[in-house]
Backbone as JSON Lines, residues from 0, in Angstrom:
{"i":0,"aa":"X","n":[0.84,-1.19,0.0],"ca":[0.0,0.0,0.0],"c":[0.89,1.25,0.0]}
{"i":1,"aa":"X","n":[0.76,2.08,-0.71],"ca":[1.4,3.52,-1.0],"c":[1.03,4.52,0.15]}
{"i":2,"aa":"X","n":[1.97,5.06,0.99],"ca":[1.82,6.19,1.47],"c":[1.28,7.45,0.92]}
{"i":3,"aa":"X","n":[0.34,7.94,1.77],"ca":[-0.52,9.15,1.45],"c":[0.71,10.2,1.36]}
{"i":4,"aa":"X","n":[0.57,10.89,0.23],"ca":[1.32,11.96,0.84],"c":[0.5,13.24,-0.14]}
{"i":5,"aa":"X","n":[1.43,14.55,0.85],"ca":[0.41,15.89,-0.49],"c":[0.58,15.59,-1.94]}
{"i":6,"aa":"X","n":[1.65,15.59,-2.32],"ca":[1.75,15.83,-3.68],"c":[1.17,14.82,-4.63]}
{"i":7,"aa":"X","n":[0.6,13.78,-3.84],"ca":[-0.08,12.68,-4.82],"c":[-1.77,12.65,-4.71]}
{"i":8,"aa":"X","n":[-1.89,13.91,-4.0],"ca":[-3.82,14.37,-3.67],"c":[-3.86,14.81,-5.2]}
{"i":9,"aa":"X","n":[-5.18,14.94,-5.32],"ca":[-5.82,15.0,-6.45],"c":[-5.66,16.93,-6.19]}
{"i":10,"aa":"X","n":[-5.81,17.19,-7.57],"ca":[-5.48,18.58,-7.62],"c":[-6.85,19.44,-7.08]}
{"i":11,"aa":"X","n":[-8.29,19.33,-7.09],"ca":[-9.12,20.13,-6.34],"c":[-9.19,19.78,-4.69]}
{"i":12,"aa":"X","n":[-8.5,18.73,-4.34],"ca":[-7.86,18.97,-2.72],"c":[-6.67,19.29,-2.31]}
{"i":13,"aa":"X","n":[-5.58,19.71,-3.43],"ca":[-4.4,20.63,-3.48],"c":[-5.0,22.14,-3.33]}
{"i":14,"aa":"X","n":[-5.95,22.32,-4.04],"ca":[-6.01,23.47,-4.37],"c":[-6.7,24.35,-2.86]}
{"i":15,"aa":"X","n":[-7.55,23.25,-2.29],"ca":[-8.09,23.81,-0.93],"c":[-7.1,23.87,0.23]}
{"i":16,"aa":"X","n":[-5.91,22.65,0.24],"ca":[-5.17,22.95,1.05],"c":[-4.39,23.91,0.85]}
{"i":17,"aa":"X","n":[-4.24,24.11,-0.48],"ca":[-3.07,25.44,-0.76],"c":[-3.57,26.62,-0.33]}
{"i":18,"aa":"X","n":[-4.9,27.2,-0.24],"ca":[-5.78,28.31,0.45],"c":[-5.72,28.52,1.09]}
{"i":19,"aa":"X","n":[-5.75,27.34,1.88],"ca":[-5.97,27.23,3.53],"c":[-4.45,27.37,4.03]}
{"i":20,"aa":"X","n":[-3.51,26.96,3.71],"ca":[-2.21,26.72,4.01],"c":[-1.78,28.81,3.67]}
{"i":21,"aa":"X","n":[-2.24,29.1,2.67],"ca":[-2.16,30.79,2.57],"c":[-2.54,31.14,3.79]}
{"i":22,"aa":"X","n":[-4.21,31.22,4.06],"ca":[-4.41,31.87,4.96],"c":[-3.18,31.44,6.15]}
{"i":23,"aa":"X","n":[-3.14,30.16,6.62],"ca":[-2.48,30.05,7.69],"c":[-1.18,31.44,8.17]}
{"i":24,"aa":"X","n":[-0.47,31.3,6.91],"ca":[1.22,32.03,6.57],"c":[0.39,33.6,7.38]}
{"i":25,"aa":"X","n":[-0.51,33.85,6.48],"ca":[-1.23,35.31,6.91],"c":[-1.64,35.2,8.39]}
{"i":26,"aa":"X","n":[-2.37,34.66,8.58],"ca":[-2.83,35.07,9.91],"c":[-1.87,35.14,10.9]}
{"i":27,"aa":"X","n":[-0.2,35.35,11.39],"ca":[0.53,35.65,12.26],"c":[0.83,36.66,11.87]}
{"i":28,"aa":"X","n":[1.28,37.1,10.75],"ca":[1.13,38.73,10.57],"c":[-0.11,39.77,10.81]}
{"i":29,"aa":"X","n":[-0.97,39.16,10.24],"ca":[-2.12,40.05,10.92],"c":[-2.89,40.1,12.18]}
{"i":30,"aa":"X","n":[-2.19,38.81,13.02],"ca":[-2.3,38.9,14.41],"c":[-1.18,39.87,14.95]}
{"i":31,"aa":"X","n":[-0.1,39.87,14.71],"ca":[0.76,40.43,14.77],"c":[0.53,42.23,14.72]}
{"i":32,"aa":"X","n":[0.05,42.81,13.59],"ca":[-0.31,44.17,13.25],"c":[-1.39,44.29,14.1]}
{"i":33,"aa":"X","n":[-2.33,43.66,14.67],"ca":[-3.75,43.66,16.05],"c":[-2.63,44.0,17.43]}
{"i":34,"aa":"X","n":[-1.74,43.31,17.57],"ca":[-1.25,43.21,19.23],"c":[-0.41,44.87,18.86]}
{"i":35,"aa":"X","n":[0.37,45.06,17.66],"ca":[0.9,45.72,17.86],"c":[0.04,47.42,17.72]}
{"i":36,"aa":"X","n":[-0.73,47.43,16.87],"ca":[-1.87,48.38,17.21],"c":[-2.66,48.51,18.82]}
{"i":37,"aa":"X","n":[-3.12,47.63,19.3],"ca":[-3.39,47.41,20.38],"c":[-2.68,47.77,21.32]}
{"i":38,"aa":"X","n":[-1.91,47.09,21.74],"ca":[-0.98,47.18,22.97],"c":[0.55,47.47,22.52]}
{"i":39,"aa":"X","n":[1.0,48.0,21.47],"ca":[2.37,48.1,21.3],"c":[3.23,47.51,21.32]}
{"i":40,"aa":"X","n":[4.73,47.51,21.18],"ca":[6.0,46.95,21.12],"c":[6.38,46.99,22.43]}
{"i":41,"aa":"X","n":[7.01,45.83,23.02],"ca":[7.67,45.61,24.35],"c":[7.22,45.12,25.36]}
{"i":42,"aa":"X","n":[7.95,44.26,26.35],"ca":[7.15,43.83,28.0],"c":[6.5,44.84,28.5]}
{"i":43,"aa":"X","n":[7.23,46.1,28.45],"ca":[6.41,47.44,29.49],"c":[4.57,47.52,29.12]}
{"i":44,"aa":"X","n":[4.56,47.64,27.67],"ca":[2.82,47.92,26.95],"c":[2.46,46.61,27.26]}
{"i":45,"aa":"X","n":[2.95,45.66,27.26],"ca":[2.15,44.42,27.34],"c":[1.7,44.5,28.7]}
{"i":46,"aa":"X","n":[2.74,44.5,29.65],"ca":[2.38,44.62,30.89],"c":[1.23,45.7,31.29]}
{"i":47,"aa":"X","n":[1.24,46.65,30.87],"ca":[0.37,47.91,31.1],"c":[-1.16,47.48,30.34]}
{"i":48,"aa":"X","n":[-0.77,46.74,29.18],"ca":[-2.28,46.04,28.39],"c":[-3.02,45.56,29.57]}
{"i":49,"aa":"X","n":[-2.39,44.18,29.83],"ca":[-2.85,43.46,30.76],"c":[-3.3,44.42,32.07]}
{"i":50,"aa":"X","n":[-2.11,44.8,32.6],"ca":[-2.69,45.04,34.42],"c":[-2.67,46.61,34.48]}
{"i":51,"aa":"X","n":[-2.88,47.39,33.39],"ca":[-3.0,48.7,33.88],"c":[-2.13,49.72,33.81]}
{"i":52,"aa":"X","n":[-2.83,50.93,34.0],"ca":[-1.4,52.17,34.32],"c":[-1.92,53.13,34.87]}
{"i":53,"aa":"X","n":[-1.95,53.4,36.35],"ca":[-2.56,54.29,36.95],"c":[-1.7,56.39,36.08]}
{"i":54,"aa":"X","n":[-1.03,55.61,35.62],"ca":[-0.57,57.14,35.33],"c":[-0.78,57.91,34.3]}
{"i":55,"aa":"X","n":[-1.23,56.41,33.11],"ca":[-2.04,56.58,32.29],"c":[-3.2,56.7,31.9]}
{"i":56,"aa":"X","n":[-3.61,56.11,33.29],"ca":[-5.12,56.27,33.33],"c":[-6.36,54.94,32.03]}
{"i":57,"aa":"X","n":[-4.88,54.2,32.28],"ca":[-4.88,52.69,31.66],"c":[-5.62,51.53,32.84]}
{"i":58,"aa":"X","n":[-7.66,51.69,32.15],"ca":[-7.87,50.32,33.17],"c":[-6.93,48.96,33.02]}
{"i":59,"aa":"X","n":[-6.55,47.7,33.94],"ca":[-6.19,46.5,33.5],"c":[-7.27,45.75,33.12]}
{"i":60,"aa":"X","n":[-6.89,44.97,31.85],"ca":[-8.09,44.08,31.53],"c":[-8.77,43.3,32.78]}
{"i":61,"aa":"X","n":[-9.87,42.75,32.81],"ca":[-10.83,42.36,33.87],"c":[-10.67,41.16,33.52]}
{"i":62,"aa":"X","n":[-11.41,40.41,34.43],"ca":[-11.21,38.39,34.58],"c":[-12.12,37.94,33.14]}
{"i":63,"aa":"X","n":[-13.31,39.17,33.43],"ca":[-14.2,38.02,31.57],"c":[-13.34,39.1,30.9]}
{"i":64,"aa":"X","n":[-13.09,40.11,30.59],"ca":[-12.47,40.62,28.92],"c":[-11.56,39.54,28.5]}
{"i":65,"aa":"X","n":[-10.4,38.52,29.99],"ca":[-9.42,37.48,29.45],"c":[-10.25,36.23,29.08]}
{"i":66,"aa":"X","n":[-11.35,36.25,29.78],"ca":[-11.95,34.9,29.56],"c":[-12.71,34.81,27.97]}
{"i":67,"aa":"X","n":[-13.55,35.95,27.7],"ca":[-13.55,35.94,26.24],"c":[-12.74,36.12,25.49]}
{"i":68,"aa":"X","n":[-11.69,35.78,25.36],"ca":[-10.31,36.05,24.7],"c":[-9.75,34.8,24.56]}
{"i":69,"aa":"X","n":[-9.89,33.97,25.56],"ca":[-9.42,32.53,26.06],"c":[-10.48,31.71,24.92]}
{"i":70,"aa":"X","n":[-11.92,32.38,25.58],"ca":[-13.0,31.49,25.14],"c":[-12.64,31.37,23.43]}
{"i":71,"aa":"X","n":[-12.48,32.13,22.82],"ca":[-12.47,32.12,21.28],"c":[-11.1,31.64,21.13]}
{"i":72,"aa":"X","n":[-10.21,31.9,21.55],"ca":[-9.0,31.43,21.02],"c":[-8.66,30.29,20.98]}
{"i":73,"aa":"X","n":[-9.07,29.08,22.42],"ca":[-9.29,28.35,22.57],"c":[-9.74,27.21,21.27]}
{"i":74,"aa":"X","n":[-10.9,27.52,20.93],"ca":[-11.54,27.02,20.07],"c":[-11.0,26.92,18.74]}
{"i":75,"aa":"X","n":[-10.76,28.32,18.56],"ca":[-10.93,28.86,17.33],"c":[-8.77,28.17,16.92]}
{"i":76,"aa":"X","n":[-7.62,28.17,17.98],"ca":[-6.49,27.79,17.75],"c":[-6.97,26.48,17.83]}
{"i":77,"aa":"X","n":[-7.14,25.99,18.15],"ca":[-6.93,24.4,18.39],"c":[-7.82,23.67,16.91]}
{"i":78,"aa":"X","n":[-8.93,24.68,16.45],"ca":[-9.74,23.82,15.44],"c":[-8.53,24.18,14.11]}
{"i":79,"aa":"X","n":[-8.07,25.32,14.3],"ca":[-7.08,25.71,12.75],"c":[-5.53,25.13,12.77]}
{"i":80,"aa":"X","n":[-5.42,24.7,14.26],"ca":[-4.13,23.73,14.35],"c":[-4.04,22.49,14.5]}
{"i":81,"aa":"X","n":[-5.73,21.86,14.68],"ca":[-5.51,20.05,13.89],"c":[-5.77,20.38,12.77]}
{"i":82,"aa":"X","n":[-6.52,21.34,12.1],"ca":[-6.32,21.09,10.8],"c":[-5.12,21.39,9.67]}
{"i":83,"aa":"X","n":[-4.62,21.89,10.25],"ca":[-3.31,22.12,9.84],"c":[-2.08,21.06,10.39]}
{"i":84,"aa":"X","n":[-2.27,20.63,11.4],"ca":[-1.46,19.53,11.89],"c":[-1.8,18.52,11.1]}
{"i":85,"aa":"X","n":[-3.24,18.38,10.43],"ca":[-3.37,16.9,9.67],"c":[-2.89,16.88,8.43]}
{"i":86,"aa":"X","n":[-2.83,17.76,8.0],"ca":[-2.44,18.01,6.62],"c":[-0.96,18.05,6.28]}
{"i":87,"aa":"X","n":[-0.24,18.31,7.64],"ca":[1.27,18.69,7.63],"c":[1.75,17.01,8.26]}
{"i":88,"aa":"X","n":[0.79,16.64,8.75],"ca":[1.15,15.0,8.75],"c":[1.16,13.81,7.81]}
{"i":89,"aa":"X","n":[1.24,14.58,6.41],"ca":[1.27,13.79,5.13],"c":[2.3,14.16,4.38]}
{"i":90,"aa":"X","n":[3.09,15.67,4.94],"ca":[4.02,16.13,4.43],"c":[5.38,15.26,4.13]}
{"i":91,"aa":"X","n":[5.98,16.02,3.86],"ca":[7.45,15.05,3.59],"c":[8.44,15.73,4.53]}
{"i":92,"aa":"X","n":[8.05,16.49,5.5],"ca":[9.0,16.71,6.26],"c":[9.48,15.7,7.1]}
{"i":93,"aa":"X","n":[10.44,16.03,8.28],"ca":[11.66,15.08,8.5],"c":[10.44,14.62,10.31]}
{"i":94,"aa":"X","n":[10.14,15.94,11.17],"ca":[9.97,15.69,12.57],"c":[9.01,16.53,12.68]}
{"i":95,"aa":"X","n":[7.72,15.96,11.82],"ca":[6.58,16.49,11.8],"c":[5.74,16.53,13.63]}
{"i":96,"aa":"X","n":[6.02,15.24,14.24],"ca":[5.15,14.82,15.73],"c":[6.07,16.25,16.41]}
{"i":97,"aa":"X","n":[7.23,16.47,16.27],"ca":[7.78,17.29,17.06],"c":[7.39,18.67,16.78]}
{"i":98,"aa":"X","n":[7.46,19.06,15.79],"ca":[6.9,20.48,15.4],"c":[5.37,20.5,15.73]}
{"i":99,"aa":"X","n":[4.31,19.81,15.53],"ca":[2.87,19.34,15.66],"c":[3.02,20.11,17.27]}
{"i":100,"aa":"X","n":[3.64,18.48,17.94],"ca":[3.42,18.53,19.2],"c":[3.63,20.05,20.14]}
{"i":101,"aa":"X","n":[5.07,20.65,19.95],"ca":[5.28,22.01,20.14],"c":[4.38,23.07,19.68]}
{"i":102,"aa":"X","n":[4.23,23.52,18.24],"ca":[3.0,24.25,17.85],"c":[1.9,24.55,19.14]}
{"i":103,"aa":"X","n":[0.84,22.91,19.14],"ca":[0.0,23.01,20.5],"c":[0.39,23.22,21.86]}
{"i":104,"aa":"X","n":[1.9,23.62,22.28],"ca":[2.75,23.51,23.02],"c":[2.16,25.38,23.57]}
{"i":105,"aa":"X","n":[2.84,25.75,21.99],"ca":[2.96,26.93,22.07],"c":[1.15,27.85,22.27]}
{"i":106,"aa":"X","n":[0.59,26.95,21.71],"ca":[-0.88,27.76,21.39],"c":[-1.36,27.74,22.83]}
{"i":107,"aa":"X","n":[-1.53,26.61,23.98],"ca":[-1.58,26.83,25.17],"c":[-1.1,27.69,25.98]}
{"i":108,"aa":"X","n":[0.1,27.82,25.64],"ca":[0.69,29.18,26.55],"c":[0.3,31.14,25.89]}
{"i":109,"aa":"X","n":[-0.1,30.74,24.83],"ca":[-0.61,31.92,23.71],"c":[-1.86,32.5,24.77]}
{"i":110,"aa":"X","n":[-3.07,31.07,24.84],"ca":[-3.84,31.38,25.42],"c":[-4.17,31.4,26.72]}
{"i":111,"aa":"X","n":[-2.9,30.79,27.45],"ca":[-3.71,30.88,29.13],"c":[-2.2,32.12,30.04]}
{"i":112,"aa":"X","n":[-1.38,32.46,29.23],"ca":[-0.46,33.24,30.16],"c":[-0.62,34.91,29.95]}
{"i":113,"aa":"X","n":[-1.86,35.12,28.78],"ca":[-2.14,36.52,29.5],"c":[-3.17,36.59,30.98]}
{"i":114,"aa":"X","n":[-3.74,35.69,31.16],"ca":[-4.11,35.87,32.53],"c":[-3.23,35.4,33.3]}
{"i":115,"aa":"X","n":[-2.28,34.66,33.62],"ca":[-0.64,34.72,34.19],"c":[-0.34,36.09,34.43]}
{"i":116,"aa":"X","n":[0.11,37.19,33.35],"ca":[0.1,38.5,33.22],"c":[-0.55,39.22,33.98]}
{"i":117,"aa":"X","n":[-1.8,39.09,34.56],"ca":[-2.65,40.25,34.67],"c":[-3.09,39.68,36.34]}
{"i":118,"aa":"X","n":[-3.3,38.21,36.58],"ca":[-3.4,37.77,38.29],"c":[-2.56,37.21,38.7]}
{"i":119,"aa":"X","n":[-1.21,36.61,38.08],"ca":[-0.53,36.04,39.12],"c":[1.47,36.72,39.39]}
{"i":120,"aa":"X","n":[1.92,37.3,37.67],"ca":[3.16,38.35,37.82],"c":[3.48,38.87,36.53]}
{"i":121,"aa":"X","n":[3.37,39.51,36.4],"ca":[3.73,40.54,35.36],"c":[4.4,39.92,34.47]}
{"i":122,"aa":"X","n":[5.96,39.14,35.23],"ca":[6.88,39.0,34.17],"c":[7.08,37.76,33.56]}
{"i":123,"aa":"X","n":[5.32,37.12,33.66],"ca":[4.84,36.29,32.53],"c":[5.01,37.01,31.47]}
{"i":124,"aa":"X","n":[5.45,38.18,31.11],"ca":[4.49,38.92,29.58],"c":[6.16,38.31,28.83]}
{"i":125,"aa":"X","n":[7.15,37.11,29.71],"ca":[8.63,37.27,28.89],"c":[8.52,35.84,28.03]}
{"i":126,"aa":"X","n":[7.37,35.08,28.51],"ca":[7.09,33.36,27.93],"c":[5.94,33.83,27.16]}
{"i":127,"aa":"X","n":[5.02,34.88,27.55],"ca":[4.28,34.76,26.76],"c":[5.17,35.37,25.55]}
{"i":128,"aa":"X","n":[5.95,36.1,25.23],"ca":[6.19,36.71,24.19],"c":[7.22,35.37,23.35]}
{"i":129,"aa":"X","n":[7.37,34.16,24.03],"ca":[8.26,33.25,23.66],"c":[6.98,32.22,22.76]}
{"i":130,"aa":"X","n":[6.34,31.75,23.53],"ca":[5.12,31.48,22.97],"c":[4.32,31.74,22.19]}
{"i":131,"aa":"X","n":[4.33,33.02,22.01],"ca":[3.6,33.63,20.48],"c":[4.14,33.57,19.62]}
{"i":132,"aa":"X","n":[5.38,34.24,19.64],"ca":[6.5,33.84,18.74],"c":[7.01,32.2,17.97]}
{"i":133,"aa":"X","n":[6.64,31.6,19.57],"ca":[6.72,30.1,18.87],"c":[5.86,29.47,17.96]}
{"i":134,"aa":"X","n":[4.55,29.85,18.27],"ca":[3.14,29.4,17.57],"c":[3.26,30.23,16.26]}
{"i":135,"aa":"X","n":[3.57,31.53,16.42],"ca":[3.48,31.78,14.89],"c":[4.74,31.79,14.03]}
{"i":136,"aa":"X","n":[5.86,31.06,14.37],"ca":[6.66,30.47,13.49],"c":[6.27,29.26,13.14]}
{"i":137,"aa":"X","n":[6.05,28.46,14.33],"ca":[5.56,26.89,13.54],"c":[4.26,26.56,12.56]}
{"i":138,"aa":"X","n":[3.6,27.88,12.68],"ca":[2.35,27.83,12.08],"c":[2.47,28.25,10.61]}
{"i":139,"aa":"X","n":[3.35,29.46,10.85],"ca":[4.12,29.8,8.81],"c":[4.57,28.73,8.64]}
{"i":140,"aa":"X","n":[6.12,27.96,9.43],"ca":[6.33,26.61,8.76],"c":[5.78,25.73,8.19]}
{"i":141,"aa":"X","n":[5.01,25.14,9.18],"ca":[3.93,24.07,8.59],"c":[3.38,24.72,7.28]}
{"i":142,"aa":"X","n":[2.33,25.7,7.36],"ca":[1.92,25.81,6.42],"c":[3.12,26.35,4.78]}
{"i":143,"aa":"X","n":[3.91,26.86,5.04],"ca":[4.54,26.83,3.81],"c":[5.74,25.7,3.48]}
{"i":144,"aa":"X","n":[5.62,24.66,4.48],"ca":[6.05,23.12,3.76],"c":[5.1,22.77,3.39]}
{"i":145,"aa":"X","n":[4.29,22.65,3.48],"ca":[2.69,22.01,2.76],"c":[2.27,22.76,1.69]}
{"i":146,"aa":"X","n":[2.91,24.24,1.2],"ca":[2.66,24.98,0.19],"c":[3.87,24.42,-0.81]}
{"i":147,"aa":"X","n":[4.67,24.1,-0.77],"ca":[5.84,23.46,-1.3],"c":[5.36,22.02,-1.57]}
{"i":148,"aa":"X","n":[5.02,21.39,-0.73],"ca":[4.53,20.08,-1.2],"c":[3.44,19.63,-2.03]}
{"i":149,"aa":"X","n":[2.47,20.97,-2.05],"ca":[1.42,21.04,-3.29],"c":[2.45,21.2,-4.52]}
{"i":150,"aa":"X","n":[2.65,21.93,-4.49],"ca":[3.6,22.06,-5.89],"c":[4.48,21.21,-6.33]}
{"i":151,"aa":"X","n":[5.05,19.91,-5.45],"ca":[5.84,19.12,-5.4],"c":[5.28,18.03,-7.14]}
{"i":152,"aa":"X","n":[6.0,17.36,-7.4],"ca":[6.05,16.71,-8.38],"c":[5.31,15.34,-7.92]}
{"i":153,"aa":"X","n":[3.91,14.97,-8.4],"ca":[3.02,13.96,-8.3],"c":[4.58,12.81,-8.65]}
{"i":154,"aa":"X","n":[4.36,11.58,-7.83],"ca":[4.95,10.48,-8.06],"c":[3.6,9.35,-8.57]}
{"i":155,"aa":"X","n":[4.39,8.78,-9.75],"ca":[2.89,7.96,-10.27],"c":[3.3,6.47,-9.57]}
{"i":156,"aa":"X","n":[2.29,5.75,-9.81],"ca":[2.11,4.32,-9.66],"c":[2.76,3.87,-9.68]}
């Protein structure tokens, strides 16, 4: 029996993963241009996002503004990173379980260490910034080895 792999999918399920594998590449940049509109460059704004700035006259986010934040991200990372994990598990890369596994590594700490930040010490905002960073490198990766592997050369029978 022949191993599944991308480049031997039929070309109108190349063509959806290749979309989808776009959006993926995009969406850390344009998460990216949100945090940095939002809350700015550096631990100090992050910190001040989260818990405030009496001098600024900066409320700190509240327990539900993090919890609806959690609530969607939650969902919404984990449904766009098995699907992207399944698809990158047909790839031809070398240490797919390891990148997979880390990715969800990283998306957990994405979503539960701004409230770290804001109730338990500030200088969570130094993992969370390791963690975002991590999730949205492995998330361009994946998806642009799987953009490479659409294009890859069908192997026949």
């Amino acid at each position: 029996m022949r191993e599944i792999r991308i480049r031997n999918l039929n070309p109108p399920l190349k063509t959806a993963i290749f979309f989808f594998c776009l959006y993926c590449t995009f969406g850390p940049f344009i998460n990216l241009g949100y945090h940095i509109s939002k809350k700015g460059i550096g631990v100090e704004n992050v910190k001040k996002y989260y818990i405030g700035s009496e001098d600024e006259m900066l409320p700190g986010q509240s327990l539900v503004s993090i919890f609806e934040v959690m609530h969607f991200h939650t969902w919404a990372q984990s449904s766009a990173i098995f699907i992207l994990s399944a698809i990158f598990s047909i790839s031809s890369f070398r240490y797919k379980s390891f990148i997979i596994g880390l990715t969800f590594i990283f998306s957990i700490g994405h979503i539960f260490l701004p409230s770290f930040v804001r109730f338990v010490h500030p200088n969570f905002s130094y993992p969370l910034f390791i963690t975002t960073f991590g999730l949205s490198f492995n998330t361009i990766l994946m998806a642009l080895w799987i953009i490479k592997d659409v294009f890859s050369r069908r192997i026949s029978d």
